[in-house]
Every structure is written in structure tokens, then in C-alpha cells.
N, C-alpha and C positions, 0 to 999 in steps of 0.2 A: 687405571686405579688398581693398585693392588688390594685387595680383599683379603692378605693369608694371616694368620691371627697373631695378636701382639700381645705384649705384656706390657704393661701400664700403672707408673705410679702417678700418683697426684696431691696437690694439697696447694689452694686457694685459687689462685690464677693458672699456678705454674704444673707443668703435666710431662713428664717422657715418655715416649712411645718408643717401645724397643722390640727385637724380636722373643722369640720364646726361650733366648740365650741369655737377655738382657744386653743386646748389642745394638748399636743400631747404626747401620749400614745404608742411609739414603733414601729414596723414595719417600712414601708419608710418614717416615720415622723420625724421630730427632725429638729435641728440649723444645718445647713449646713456653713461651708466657706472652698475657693476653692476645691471642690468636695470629701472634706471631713465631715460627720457628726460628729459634735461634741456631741450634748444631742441625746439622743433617749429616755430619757423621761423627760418632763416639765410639770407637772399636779398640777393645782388647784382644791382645794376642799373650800366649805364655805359651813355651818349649821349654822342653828339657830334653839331652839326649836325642835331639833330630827330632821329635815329634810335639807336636800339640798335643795339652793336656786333653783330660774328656772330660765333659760336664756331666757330673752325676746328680747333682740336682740346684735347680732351681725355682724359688717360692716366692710369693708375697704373703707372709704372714699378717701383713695390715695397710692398705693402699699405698700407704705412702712407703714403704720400708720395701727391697728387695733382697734375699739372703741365695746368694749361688754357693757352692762345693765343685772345684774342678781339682781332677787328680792326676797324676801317672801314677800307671799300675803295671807291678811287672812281676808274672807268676801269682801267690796268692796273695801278697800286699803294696800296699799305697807305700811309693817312695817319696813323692810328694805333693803336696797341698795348696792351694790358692782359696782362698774363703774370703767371699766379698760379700760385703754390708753396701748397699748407696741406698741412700736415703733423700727423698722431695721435701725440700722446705717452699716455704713463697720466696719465688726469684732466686733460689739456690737448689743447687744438688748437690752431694758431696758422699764418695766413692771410697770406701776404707777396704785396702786390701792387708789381710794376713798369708805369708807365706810362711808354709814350715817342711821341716825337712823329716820326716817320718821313717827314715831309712839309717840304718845302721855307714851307712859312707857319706862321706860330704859330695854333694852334689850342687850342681849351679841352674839357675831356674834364670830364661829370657823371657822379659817382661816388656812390652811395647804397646803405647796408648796411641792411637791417630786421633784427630780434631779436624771438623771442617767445618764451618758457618754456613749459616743457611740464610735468616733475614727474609725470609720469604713469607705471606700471608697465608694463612692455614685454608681461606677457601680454593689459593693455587694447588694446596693439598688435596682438597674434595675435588676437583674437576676444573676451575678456572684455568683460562691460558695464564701460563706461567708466563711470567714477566720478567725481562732483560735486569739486572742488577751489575750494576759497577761497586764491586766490594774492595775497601781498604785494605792493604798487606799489614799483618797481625803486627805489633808491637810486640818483640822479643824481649823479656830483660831477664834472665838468669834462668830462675823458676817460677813465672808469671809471663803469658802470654796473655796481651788484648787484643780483641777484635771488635770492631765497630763499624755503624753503615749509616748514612744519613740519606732518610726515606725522601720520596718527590713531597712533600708538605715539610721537608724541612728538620722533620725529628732526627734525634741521634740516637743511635740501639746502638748496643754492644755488650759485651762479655768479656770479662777476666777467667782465666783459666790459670790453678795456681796448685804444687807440690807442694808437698808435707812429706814428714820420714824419712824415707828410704834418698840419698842423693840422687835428684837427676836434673836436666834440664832438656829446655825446649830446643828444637831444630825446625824449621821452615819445610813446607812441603811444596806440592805443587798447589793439592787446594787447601791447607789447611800449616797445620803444625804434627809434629811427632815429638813423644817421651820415651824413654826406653832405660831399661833398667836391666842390669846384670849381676846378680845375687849370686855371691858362692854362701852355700850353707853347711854347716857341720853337722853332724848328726845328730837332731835332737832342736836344731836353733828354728828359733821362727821370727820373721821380720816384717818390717809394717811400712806402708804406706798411704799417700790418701790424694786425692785429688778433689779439688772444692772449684765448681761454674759457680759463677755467685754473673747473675743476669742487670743489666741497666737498659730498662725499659721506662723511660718517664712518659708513662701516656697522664700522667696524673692528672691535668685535666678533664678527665673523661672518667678515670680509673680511682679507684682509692687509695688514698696515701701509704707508705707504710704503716703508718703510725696507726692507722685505721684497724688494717690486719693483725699488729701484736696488741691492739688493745681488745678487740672483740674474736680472736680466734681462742676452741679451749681444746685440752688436752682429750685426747682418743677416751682417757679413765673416765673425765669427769662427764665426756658424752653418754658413756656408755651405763654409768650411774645414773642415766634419765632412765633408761628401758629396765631398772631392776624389779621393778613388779609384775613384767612378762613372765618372771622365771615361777613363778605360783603357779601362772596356766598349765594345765595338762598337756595342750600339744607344745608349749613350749619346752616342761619340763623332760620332755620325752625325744624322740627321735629329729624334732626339726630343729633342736636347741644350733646345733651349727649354722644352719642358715639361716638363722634368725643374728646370730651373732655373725654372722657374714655381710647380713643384711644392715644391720646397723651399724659397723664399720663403714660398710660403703655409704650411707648416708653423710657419715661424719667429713668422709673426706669428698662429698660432693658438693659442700659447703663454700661458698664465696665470705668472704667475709667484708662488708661493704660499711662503709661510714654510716646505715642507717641501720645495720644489724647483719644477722647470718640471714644468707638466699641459696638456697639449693641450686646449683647449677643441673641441666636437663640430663646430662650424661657425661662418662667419657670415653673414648677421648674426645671426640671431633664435638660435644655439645656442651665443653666445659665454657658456660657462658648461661648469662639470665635469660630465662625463658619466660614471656607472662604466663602464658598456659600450664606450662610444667612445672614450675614454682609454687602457681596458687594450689594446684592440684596435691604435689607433693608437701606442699603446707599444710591443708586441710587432712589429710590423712596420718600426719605426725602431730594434731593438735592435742590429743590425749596427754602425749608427752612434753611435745618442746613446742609449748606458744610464742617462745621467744621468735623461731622460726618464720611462725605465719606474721611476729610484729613488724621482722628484718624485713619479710619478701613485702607487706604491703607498706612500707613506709620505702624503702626501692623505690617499687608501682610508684607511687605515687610520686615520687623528685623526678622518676623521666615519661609521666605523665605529659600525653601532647598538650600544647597549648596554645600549637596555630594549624591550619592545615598546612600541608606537603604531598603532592600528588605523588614525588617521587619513593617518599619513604610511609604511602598510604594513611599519614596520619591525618588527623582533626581532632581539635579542642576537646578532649574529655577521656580520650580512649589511652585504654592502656595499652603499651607495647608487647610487640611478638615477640622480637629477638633485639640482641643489643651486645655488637662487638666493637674493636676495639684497632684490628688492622690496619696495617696501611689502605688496602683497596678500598673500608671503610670508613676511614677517614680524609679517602681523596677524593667519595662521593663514585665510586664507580661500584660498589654497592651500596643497598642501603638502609645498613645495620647500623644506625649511629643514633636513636635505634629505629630499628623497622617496625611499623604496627600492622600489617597484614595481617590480622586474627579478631576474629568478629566475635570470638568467645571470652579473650581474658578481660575484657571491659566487666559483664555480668561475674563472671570468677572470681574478680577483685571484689567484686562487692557483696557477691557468696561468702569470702574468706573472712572479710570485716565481722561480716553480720556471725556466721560460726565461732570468730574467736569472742567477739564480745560478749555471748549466747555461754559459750566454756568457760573464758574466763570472770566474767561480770568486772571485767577492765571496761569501763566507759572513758575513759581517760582518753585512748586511742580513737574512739568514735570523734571526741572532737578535734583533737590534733588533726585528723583526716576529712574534718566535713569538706573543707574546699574541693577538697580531692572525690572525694565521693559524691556531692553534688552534682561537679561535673564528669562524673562519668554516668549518672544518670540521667542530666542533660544529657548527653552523647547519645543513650539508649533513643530516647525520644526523637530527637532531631536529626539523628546521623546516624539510627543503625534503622531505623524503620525509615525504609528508601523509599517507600511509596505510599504511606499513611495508613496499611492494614492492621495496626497492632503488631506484625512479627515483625522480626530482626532480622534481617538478609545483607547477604554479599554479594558482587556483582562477580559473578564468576568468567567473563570474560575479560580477562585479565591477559591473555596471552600475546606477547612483546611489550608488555609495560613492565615487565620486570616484576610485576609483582605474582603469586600465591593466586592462582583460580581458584582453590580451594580453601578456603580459609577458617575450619572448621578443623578440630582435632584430624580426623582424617583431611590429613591434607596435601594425599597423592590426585593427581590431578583429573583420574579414572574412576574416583570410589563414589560417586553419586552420581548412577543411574535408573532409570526406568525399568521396570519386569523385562522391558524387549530386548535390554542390553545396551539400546539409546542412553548418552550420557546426556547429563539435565543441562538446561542451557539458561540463559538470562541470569535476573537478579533468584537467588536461592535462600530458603528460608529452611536453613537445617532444623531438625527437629530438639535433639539436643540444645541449643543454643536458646530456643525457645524455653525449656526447663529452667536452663539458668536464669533466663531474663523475670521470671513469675517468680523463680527465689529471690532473685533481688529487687523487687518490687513488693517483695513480703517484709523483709528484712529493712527494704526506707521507711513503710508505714508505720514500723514498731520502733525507728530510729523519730521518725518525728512526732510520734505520741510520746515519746520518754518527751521530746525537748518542748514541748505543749503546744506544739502546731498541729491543731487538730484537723484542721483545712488541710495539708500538707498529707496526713497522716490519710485520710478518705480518701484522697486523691488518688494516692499511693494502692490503696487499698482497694480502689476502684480501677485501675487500670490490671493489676493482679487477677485478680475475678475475670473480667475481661477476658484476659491474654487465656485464662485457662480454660473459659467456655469456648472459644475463637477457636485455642487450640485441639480441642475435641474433636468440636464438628467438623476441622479442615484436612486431621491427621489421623485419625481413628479409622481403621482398615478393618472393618468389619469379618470379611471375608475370612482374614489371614490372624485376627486377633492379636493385633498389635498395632503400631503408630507407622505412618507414612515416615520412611529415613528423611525426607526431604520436600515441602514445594520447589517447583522449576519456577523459571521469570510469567505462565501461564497459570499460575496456581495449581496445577497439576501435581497432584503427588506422586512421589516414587515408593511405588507400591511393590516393597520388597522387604523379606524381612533381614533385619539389621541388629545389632549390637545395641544401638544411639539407644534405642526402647527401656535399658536398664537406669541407664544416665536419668529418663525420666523419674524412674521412681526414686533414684538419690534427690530428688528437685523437691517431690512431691506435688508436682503438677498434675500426676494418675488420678482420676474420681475413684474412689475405694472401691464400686461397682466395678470399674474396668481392671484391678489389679490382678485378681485371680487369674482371667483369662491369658494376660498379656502375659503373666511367669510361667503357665503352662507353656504358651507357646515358645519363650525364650527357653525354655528347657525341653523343646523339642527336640527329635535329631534332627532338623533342618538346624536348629542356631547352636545348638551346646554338644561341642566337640568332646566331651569328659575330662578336656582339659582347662574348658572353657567356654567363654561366649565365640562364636565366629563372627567375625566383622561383617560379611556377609553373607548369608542364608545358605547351606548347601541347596543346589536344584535351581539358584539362582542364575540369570543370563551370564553373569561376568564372575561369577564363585570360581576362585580359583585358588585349593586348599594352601600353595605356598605364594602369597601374593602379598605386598603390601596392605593392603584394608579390604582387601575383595575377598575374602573368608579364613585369612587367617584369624588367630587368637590372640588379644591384646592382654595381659594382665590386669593391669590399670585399668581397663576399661569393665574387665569382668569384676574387678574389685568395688567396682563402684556400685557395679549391678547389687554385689553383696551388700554393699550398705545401703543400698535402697528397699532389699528384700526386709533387714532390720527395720527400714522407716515403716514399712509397711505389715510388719506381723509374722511373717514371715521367716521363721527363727530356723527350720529345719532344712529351709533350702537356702538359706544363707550358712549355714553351716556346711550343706555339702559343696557350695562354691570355695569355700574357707580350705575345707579339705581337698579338693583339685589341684588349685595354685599353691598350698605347701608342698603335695605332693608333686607339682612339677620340678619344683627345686632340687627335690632328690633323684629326678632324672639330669642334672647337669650337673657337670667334673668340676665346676665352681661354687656349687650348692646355692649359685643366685636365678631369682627368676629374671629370663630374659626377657627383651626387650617385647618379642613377640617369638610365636611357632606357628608351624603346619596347623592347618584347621582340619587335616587327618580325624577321623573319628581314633577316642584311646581304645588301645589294644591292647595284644603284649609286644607291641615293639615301641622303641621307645620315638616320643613326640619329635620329628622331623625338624630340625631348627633354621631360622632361616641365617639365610649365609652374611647377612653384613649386619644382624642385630647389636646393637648398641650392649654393653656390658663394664659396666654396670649401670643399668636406666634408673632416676631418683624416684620415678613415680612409682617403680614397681618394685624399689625396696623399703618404700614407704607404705606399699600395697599390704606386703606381706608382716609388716609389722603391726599394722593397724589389724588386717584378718586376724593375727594371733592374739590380738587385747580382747577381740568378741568375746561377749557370756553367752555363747550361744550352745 
């Protein structure tokens, strides 16, 4: 796997990953659409004078848009210029180059484009053994080359690659095609070119139509005119105004745009895809602004809501999905994203996000378009996530060779729920978080069937709530440590450790107001609050490991939430100083966005350790950082 850092545009499905030249040269680089690659190589070349130009700069001023400057320079000025625009549409790219000749003599500029097809599934990119492909020999006709490939299930993919401007045409390579261009320029003249992939990807089955994406996609302006009442706030009117507009850009273009509305895809590159957990998350912290958002992602949820079981792709009737791709691998069933429900969280999420928006917006309209859907995902809670009849929600964590998630909890590296000794927990697990959600959403069906005059329904409801929340006290309240158990094991033993999850409680408001005080002392101890944030878990802890996956690093998202839990709970001065942590993490990165995760490092004066393969840009955590800036705190 290569790990070395990419430059990346985006917009709906469609994504390129290129180097920090905007080239892309093989490996996990190349045109992606629905989690397949199409180019894996796209390479520019320009000389003039025996030499390759130099790149002096290149930007993305808005995700989808790339702007390069390469020049030859001889003595104290530029002789000449190469200035590229390419631009991400859905299922297209398209490549505008200007040449100009900035030098008192006419000189001649070599311009040459390679192409190679890829066709290959994006999780062969993450680690799967790559798979044998027998690829078609491109179709040449002038200045239009295609390429196309028909997968083991039968589909046809391919790509057009087509000139504009400047004359050239296509020549055959060994794996691919080449363009080339030979420009004499005068002094003063500047000339133009352009090059347009335009992708044919029919997963539509599975996928949304076009017709779908130009009806519900909207323009970067009119997005960006949701968040104009941030700019009153103080910290936004002031130093962090960049990242905040950094941050809502990248929102905009994390957007899927689906037959049932806009869904936030989890990340990108490699997460450009619906996530249940990441979506509802990142819905709920964009509701202030764009509820259309939290309509798109639960009306989604709900069209690929299970509706029978599948041991292979973890599902049962009610639960909502993990993950949901689009690939060949996953369309051949040799994974199993089509889509996967491994996540014992976005069930209660889903129906956190209903009951939030309907609570923001007093849309009831949505409550009943979704009752089928909602219903049965609270059957599901009942029947299918309490494995053993106690009240809590658990996952059967041995999962290992079924292909599936042992962890199936936000943390869900397969090491992050252990005991003090460093013993990882075993049997069915009863995360504690999970448990928060399930008591919000058993608050949220009571006040859904008092509106609808089911009063039996409504007590029911209300009675199982009470319940879960006394159960959950007495089984996860760690007296000692003053806070909540991360977790029961398959023995009801708790892991008595201190953890992150504790915050997520008070977003629930599952805490008795007697226990809050103690439990945000303790999460603002230096065991759990790095000053840049919460630690996943505890310094001092067996398995704390300050650059690790969930074992003490710092999640934003996760600390963000803590924030809005400290608001649930009164708590206005220490939700203020989390608010100020994670804006100011921002202006420790060359991006000005908060990453995915950091070093659980205590903050100092050096700057916060980053880990090496964080996602950038994550939706949850530019949706973190939006929502902290709206607080009146």
C-alpha cells in the first residue's frame, strides 16, 4: 500500500486521486467512479529546450477544481507557461490547458498526454489481491479514444477520452494510448487545449440515475449561502473564518447526491461512499443548517434498509446498513457491501436522527413517510440487537473468518475494547455508547406514538427508556474511576477503563444529572483530555497507545460530540473550551481542516503528531467543526 500523500478532487460518485503534481502515475492513483478505477495512468509531460518545465504551483481552491502553474525559467524571467484548470464533474473530468509564450522569441513547447485503464475495484486498491483482468484494445478514431471492459457479472465499463483545441490525435501504446502536441509560439501568443474523460459506468441498478444527480445536485454558492449566519459568530468572524470555509466546502463536495436526496459520503478518497454511521452522524451535526441533508441520508437508510436476514452481509430485518458499494468484487458477492450491515450502532442513529430532525424542524410529514422504516428498526432493537434478553444491545464479537467487523461499534479496529489488564473483551459485547443511543431512541418512539394517540405504544416506549437507563447505571458506572464501563464482555464484566464512549453518553442523555459533574471532571482529566481533545483511550491505560488507531489517540467527532453533550447538560464553559481545542487544531494543519484523527500526545508547543493514513477530508469532522462554531456558548 502506498501511504505518500495525494491530491484529490471530487464531486458525487466520481473522485481522482493524483499526486501532489496532479499526475497520476499508477498504484492507488487514478479516476475513480462508484468504486471502480477507471485510468490508473493520466500523465503530463511538457519540454521546452531539452528540459521539463518546473511546477511552481499547484492548488485546489474548491474540491472539485484543480489550478497548476508550470514554467521554464531562464535567468530572471519566465519564457514560458503551461496553466492547467481540470475540473471533477459526476462521471467526467475535463483538463484545460493554456500555453503562452512570455518571452520576447518564438519558441516551441512538447506537450504529451499518456492514458492507461485501470477497471479495477477500489478495495484491490485498499489491500485485496488484485485480480487477473483481460482488458479490450482501445478504439482509435482521430481525436476520440475508447476503452471498455466487461466485468465477471457481465457489466460493460468504459471511457471515452476526447481533444478539444489545439490539433492532435491519438497513437496506441503498450498499455494504454498517447497525445502529443507540438506548439511553436510567437512572442506574446498563448494557445489552448483541453482534454474531457467523460466515464460509462451503468451500475444504475444499484446506483442513481443521472437524472437523479442534475436534479438534486446544487451549486458550491447556493451551498455555501446555508452557513451565512456563522459569519456573525465571533470565532468565526475572526481567525478561523478559513477553516470554517474550508470546512464547508469540503462538506459540499462530500455529498452523494441519491434519488432520495443529498447523503454525505464518510470521506475521501477511499470512503467516497454511504456510510450508516457516518452519514447519520454527520447529518445530525449539519441540522442547524441543511435538514434537507439529515431528509436525503434517512430516507437512503431507509430504501436499503434489511428486510430479510444474510449471515453473509450481517443483515436482519430492520437494521440499517454499515457500508454500501457498488464494485465489481461487490457485486460478485466476494464482498459484502451490497450493502454490508456490520454496525450495531446506525440502527439507534437512524432513529436519533428522525426523532432530531423532526424535534428542529416540526416536519411531521417525514415521521410518517418513515414509520414502516422506523418501526422496524425498533423491532430490530428489541429482537435482534438484545442477544440475550438483558435490556442491552450487543454484538457478537467473534466474528473472526466470517468476514465480518468483531467490532462493530464506532471504534471499530479490532483491538479497541479491552479490560484494565490489557485482556481484549470476548463473547457477545454490550458497548456503552450504543447503549446511549438505544435510550435516545426509545425516548424519541414514545413522543412519536403519543403524537399518533397510541398511548399503550407510547408507555411501552417509555418504559423500556427508564429501564435501559437504570440497568445502564448500575451495570456501567465505575465508581472508582468516575465514569462508565467502555464496555460489558459476553460475561457481563465490564472494561473498566477510562474511554472517550463517556461523552457520547451525555450527547444521549442517558447521565442521571447527579453523575454528570463527576464524569466531565474525569473526562477532562489528564488521563482522557489530551488539549487537543478527548483520548480514545485513557493515558495509563494497558493498551494507550498515543499514535494508535482508538487506543488513545484523538478523534474529533467523537470529542465534538462530548461538546454537545456538555451543552445538553449545563455545561456551557467546558463545552466552550472543547469548541476552542478542535478550531484550534485546524490551524495546526497546512489544510486548515480537522483531521480525521491525531496523536493523543499531551498539547504543548509542538505541534499535534498526525497519524500517517488519516482520511482528509472526514464529513463527520467538517461537520464537527461547523456545528462547534454555531454554539452560543
Amino acid at each position: 500500500m502506498n501511504f505518500t500523500e495525494n491530491l484529490v478532487l471530487k464531486e458525487h460518485y466520481t473522485f481522482l486521486v493524483a499526486d501532489m503534481d496532479g499526475q497520476v502515475e499508477g498504484g492507488e492513483r487514478g479516476l475513480y467512479d462508484h468504486d471502480t478505477k477507471f485510468l490508473s495512468r493520466y500523465t503530463w509531460s511538457w519540454a521546452a529546450r531539452g528540459q521539463q518545465l518546473m511546477s511552481l504551483a499547484v492548488a485546489t481552491p474548491r474540491p472539485d477544481t484543480l489550478y497548476a502553474h508550470h514554467a521554464l525559467i531562464e535567468g530572471p524571467s519566465q519564457v514560458l507557461a503551461v496553466r492547467r484548470t481540470a475540473r471533477i464533474a459526476a462521471s467526467r473530468l475535463r483538463d484545460e490547458i493554456e500555453v503562452s509564450n512570455t518571452s520576447l522569441m518564438e519558441e516551441e513547447l512538447v506537450l504529451s498526454l499518456e492514458l492507461e485503464p485501470g477497471f479495477s475495484d477500489v478495495f484491490e486498491t485498499r489491500g485485496w489481491a488484485r485480480r487477473e483482468r483481460r482488458l479490450e484494445a482501445p478504439t482509435v478514431a482521430g481525436r476520440a479514444a475508447t476503452f471498455a471492459y466487461v466485468a465477471e457479472d457481465g457489466l460493460r465499463q468504459g471511457f471515452t477520452v476526447r481533444l478539444d483545441g489545439e490539433p492532435a490525435t491519438f497513437e496506441r501504446t503498450e498499455g494504454g494510448v498517447r497525445a502529443a502536441w507540438v506548439l511553436a509560439l510567437a512572442p506574446g501568443e498563448a494557445r489552448r487545449l483541453a482534454v474531457e474523460v467523460a466515464v460509462d459506468n451503468p451500475v444504475n441498478g444499484a446506483a442513481p440515475r443521472p437524472s437523479d444527480y442534475e436534479a438534486g445536485a446544487m451549486s458550491y454558492d447556493d451551498w455555501r449561502g446555508s452557513f451565512s449566519r456563522l459569519w456573525s459568530k465571533p470565532l468565526a468572524s475572526g481567525g478561523h473564518r478559513r477553516s470554517l470555509e474550508r470546512a464547508i466546502d469540503d462538506l459540499r463536495a462530500l455529498l452523494l447526491f441519491t434519488a432520495e436526496g443529498p447523503v454525505p459520503a464518510a470521506g475521501i478518497p477511499w470512503f467516497v461512499a454511504a456510510f450508516g454511521r457516518d452519514a447519520l452522524i454527520t447529518s445530525h451535526l449539519l441540522l442547524p443548517f441543511r435538514p434537507d441533508v439529515a431528509a436525503g441520508t434517512l430516507r437512503h437508510l431507509a430504501r436499503w434498509q434489511a428486510r430479510e436476514s444474510d449471515f453473509h452481509r450481517a443483515a436482519q430485518p430492520g437494521k440499517i446498513m454499515h457500508e454500501l458499494r457498488f464494485g465489481e468484487l461487490t457485486r460478485l458477492g466476494i464482498t459484502p457491501h451490497a450493502p454490508y450491515y456490520g454496525s450495531i450502532d446506525a440502527t439507534p442513529l437512524f432513529l436519533m436522527l428522525l426523532g432530531a430532525y423532526v424535534d428542529a424542524t416540526g416536519h411531521a410529514a417525514l415521521l410518517d413517510e418513515l414509520r414502516p422504516a422506523w418501526e422496524a428498526a425498533l423491532t430490530w432493537l428489541v429482537d435482534h440487537g438484545d442477544l440475550d434478553g438483558d435490556g442491552f444491545i450487543e454484538f457478537d464479537s467473534e466474528g473472526e473468518g466470517t468476514g465480518h467487523l468483531t467490532v462493530q461499534s464506532w471504534k471499530d479496529s479490532h483491538d479497541s475494547m479491552s479490560h484494565a489488564s490489557g485482556d481484549l473483551a470476548k463473547g457477545a459485547l454490550a458497548v456503552s455508547e450504543v447503549q446511549g443511543y438505544a435510550y435516545a431512541a426509545y425516548v424519541h418512539a414514545a413522543a412519536w406514538y403519543r403524537a399518533l394517540g397510541d398511548q399503550a405504544a407510547a408507555r411501552d416506549w417509555e418504559g423500556r427508556a427508564s429501564a435501559l437507563k437504570s440497568a445502564f447505571d448500575a451495570a456501567f458506572w465505575l465508581g472508582s474511576k468516575g465514569t462508565y464501563a467502555m464496555a460489558l464482555d459476553g460475561e457481563k464484566r465490564p472494561l473498566e477503563v477510562i474511554s472517550s464512549d463517556a461523552g457520547h453518553l451525555l450527547w444521549c442523555g442517558i447521565v442521571p444529572e447527579e453523575r454528570a459533574a463527576r464524569l466531565v471532571g474525569t473526562l477532562f482529566s489528564p488521563a482522557s483530555w489530551s488539549g487537543w481533545g478527548l483520548r480514545t483511550l485513557g493515558a495509563g491505560e494497558a493498551r494507550y497507545n498515543p499514535l494508535s488507531y482508538h487506543n488513545g489517540s484523538v478523534w474529533p467527532h467523537d470529542t465534538a460530540l462530548f461538546a454537545a453533550g456538555l451543552v445538553r447538560y449545563g455545561f456551557r464553559e467546558e463545552a466552550a473550551r472543547v469548541r476552542d481545542a478542535l478550531m484550534a487544531l485546524t490551524l495546526e494543519q497546512a489544510d486548515l481542516r480537522l483531521p480525521e484523527l491525531v496523536a493523543g500526545y499531551p498539547r504543548d508547543d509542538r505541534p499535534p503528531v498526525p497519524y500517517p493514513v488519516a482520511c482528509r477530508p472526514q464529513a463527520w469532522d467538517a461537520a464537527a467543526l461547523v456545528y462547534l462554531a454555531s454554539l452560543d456558548i
